[in-house]
C-alpha positions, -999 to 999 in steps of 0.1 A, spaced: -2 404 182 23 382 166 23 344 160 63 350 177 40 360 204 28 330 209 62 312 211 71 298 240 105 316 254 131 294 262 160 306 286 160 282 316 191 260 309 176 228 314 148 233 292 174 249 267 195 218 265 164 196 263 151 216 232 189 211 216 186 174 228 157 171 204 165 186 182 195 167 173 173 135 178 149 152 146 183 153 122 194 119 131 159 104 126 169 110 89 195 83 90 168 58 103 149 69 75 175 63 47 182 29 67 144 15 68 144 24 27 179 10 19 172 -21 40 137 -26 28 146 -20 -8 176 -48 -6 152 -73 8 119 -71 -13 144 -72 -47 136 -109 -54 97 -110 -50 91 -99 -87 63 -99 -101 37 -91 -73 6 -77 -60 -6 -56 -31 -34 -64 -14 -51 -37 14 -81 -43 32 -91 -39 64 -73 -53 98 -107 -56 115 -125 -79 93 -129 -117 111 -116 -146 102 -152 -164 97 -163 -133 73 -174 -133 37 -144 -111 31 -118 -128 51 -124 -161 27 -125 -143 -5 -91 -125 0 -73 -159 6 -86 -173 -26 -76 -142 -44 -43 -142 -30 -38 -182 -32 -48 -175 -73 -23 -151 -74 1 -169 -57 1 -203 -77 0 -178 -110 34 -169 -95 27 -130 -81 43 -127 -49 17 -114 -23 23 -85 -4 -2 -72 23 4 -50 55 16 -82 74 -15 -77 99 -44 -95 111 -81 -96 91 -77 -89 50 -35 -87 58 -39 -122 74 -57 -134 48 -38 -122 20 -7 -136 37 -26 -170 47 -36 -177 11 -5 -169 -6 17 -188 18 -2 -219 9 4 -215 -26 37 -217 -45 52 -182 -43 60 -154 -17 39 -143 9 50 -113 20 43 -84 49 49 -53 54 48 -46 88 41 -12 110 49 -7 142 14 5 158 3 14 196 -26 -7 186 -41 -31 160 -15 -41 143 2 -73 154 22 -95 129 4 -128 111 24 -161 106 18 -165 72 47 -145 60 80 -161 42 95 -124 37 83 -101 70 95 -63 63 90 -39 95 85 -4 94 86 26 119 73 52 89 40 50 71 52 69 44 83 45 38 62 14 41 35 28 10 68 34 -12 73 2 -13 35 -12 -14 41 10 -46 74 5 -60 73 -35 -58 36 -37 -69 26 -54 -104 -10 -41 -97 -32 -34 -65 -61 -55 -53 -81 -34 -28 -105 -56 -5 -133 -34 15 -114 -16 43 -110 16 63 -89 46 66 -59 29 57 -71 9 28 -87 45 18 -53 60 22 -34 36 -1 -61 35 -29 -57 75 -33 -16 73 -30 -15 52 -57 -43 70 -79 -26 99 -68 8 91 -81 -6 74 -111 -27 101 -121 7 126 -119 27 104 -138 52 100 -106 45 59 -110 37 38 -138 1 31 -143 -8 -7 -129 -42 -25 -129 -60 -13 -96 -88 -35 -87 -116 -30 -63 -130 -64 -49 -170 -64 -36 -187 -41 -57 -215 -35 -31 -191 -22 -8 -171 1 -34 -205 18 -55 -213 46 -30 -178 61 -32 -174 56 -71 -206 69 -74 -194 100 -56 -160 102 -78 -179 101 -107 -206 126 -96 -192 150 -79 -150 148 -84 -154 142 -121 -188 163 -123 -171 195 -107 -138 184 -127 -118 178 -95 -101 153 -116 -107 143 -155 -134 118 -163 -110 94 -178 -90 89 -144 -122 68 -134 -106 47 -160 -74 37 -135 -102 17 -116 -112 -18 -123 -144 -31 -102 -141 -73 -98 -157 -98 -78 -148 -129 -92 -114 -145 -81 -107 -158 -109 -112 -126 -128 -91 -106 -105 -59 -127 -120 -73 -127 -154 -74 -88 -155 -40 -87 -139 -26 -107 -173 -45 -92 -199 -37 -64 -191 4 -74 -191 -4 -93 -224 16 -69 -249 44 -61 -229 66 -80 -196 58 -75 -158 88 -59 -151 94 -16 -153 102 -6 -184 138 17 -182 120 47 -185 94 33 -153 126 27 -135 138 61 -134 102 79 -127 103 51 -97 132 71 -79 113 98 -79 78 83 -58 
């Protein structure tokens, strides 16, 4: 046996045009890509310099976390960093909430979900996306640095892209910054024990992680480590930027 027996054969006519039908539907959903990129990409121009925030959509508004993400993102704001979170409720909210009170950008990033994700108000420049993967290009491409507040799968997802990408050289290295230590120590425990102790990755890429729990600190960390050069990509970042 054959995985082409396993194939379903197609020779009623109905279901024959139906399988044409979609497939013609797949090649066109490539224009709807290039169009959520070119139209995203034309609108998030202007919020330079700025920084991502991720964290978790489930976290209350009354929670430890909730408050501390709004001061971090109000600090960053009035420093004059754009804010961009995934436009949601819990950490999103209040990264939005905080920077829209202060005196730059707030800024979301929307995805269209069956469930869990519903828009905030606290966004001057609301982005909607249909594609994960379009919507973490540009968490990446626009991002001065990444503060990463306790979160789930998603949070998870877009602390390893952009480690990922970092560590290949496909993006420019930025400040990524871990917020809530407590929450954090189990995983970099296990990077550091068992991905750098089987060499799964090189000892010094722990180094592309910054642990800070101190708002303050977070926006310090950002500068200093800016100090000797400007916020925005260098020419040479540019170009590896078109190929994330």
């Amino acid at each position: 046996m054959s995985v082409h027996d396993k194939l379903p054969s197609v020779t009623d006519p109905a279901a024959l045009a139906a399988s044409h039908a979609y497939r013609a539907r797949e090649a066109w959903r490539v224009f709807e890509i290039m169009a959520e990129f070119v139209e995203a990409t034309e609108r998030l121009q202007a919020i330079q310099p700025a920084v991502s925030i991720f964290g978790s959509a489930r976290t209350p508004r009354d929670h430890a976390y909730y408050k501390l993400t709004e001061e971090i993102a109000r600090l960053l704001s009035d420093a004059g960093f754009s804010v961009i979170s995934g436009g949601g409720p819990g950490i999103m909210e209040a990264a939005n909430k905080g920077a829209f009170h202060g005196r730059s950008p707030s800024v979301g990033l929307n995805i269209q979900l069956a469930h869990e994700q519903h828009g905030n108000p606290y966004q001057d420049v609301s982005q909607s996306f249909r594609h994960f993967f379009a919507r973490k290009v540009m968490f990446v491409k626009n991002a001065t640095a990444y503060v990463v507040m306790p979160g789930g799968f998603g949070t998870l997802d877009e602390l390893s892209e952009a480690l990922t990408l970092i560590q290949t050289g496909k993006s420019r290295r930025i400040p990524i910054i871990l917020v809530c230590s407590q929450f954090w120590s189990g995983l970099l425990d296990w990077m550091k024990a068992t991905l750098a102790g089987e060499r799964m990755i090189n000892p010094e890429d722990m180094d592309l992680i910054q642990v800070i729990d101190e708002p303050r600190a977070v926006v310090d960390a950002i500068f200093k480590f800016y100090e000797t050069r400007g916020f925005a990509p260098s020419p040479a970042e540019r170009e590896m930027q078109l190929s994330l």
